[in-house]
C-alpha positions in Angstrom: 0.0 0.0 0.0 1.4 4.0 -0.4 0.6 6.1 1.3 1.6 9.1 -0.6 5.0 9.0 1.2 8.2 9.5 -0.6 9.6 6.1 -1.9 12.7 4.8 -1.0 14.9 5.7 -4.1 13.2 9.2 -2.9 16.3 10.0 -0.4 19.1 8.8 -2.6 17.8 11.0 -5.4 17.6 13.8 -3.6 21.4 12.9 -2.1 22.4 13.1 -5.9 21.2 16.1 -6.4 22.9 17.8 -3.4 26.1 16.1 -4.1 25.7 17.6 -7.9 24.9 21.2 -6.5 27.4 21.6 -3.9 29.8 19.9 -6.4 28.5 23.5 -8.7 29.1 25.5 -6.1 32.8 24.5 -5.4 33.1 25.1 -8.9 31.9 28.4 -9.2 33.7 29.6 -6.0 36.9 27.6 -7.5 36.1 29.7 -11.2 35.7 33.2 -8.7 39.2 32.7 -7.2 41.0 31.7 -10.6 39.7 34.5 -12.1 41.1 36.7 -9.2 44.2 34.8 -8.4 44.8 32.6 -11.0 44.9 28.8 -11.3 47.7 28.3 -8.8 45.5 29.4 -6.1 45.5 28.2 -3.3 43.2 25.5 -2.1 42.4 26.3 0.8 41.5 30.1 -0.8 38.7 27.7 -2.8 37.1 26.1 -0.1 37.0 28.5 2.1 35.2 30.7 -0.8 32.8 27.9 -1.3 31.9 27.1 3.0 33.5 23.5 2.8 36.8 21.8 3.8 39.9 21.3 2.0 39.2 17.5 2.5 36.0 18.4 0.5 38.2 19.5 -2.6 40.0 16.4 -2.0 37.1 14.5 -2.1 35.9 15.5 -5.4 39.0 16.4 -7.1 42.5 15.0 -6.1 44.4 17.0 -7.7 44.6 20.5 -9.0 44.9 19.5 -12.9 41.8 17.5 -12.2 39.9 20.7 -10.8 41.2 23.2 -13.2 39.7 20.6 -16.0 36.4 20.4 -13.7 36.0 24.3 -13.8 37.1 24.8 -17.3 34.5 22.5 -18.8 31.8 23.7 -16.0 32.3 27.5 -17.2 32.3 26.3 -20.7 29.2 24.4 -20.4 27.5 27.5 -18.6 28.9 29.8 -21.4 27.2 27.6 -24.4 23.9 27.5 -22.3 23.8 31.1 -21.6 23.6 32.0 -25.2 20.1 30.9 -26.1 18.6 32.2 -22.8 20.4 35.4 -23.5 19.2 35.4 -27.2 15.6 34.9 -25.9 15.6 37.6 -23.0 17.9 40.2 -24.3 16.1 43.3 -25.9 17.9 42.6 -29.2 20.1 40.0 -30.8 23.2 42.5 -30.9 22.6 42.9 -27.0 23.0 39.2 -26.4 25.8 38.6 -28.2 27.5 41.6 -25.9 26.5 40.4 -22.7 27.4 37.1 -24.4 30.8 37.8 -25.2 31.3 39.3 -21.7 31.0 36.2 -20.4 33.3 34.4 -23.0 35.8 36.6 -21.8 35.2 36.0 -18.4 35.9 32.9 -19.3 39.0 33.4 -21.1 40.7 34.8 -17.6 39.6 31.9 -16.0 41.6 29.4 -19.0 44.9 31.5 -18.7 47.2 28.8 -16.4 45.5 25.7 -18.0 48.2 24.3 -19.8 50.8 25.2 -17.3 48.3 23.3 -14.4 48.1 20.5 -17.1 51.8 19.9 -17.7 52.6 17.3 -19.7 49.2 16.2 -20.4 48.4 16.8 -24.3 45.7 14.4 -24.8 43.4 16.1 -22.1 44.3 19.5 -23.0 43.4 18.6 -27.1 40.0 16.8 -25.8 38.8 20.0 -23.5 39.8 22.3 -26.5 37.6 20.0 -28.7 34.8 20.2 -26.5 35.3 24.2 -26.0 35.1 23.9 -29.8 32.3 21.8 -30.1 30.3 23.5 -27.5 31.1 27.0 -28.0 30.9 27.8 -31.8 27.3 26.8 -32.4 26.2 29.4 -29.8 28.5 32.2 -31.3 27.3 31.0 -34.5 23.6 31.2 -33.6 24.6 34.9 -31.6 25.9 36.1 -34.9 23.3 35.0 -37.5 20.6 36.4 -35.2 22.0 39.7 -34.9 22.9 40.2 -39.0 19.3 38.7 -39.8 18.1 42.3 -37.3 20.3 43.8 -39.2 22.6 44.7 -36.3 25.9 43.5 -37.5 27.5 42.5 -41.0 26.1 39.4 -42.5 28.6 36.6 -43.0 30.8 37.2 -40.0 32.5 33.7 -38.5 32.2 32.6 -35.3 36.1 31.1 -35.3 37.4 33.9 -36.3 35.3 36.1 -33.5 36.2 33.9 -30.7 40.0 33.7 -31.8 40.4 38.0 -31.6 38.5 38.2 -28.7 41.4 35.6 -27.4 44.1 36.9 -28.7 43.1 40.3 -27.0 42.8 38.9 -23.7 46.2 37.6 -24.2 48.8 39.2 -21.3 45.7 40.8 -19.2 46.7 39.2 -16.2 50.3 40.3 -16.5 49.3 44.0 -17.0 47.2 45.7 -14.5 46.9 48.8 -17.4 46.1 46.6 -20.3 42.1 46.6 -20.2 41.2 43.7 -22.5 37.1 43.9 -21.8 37.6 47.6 -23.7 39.7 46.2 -26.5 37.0 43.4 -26.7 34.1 45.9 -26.5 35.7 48.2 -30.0 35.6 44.9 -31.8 32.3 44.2 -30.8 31.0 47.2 -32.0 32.7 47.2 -34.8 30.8 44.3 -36.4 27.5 46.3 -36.1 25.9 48.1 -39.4 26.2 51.7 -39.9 22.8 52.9 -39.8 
């Protein structure tokens, strides 16, 4: 007989799902102090930015190669999704694909140190680039077709090639506090729209 009560996969399920979302937290706290003190941060600057342990950190991620991959493909994943949801919310197309490409920046300071935190490790570093690739262009693409078909920006514009500048100009940020990268970033932006 039930009686309405939750079953008993009920508690493991919702174990899961806590496990998954403090799991998201660490990584966002571990994306927040990257971005402010780069990858070699250290680990105790992470937890206690998230409210867990170090043993925590441990736990989930032995070492920091395999948290540096964690928060790489976890900013990348939240950086393809936040392109449609943009696209549908933002008050034009041209809009989105500027708050859009903040965030891909954003991104970008937290990816400075990757290769030197995954020394010696080629095939993981050419997978996550493939699956920065693979998720990432299609939502640049789909940014930048929307905004020519308003009319915002030149038609015919590609996505590679955006992403790539807007790399290459965030390129040495983090080793000069007067280089402002987000302004560069922000000229070339604007400088795909149509003259009215």
């Amino acid at each position: 007989m039930n009686d309405g009560g939750p079953g008993p996969g009920s508690s493991a399920r919702s174990n899961r799902k806590d496990a998954r979302r403090n799991q998201q937290a660490l990584l966002d706290a571990a994306a927040a102090v990257f971005v402010t003190s780069g990858v070699e941060a250290p680990v105790r600057d992470i937890a206690a930015k998230a409210g867990v342990g170090v043993a925590t950190i441990y736990r989930h991620f032995p070492t920091r190669a395999d948290l540096v991959v964690a928060v790489y493909r976890h900013q990348i994943d939240a950086c393809a999704e936040a392109g449609p949801t943009l696209l549908a919310v933002g008050p034009t197309p041209y809009a989105a694909l500027g708050r859009w490409v903040d965030l891909f920046v954003d991104f970008l300071v937290t990816k400075h140190g990757l290769a030197a935190a995954m020394r010696g490790d080629s095939t993981s570093f050419e997978a996550l680039h493939a699956y920065f690739l693979e998720r990432l262009l299609p939502v640049c693409t789909q940014l930048l077709e929307a905004a020519a078909a308003s009319g915002e920006i030149h038609s015919g514009l590609d996505a590679y090639h955006l992403m790539r500048g807007i790399g290459n100009l965030c390129i040495g940020a983090e080793s000069d506090p007067r280089y402002d990268a987000r302004r560069l970033v922000a000229l070339l932006v604007a400088g795909l729209r149509q003259p009215n």
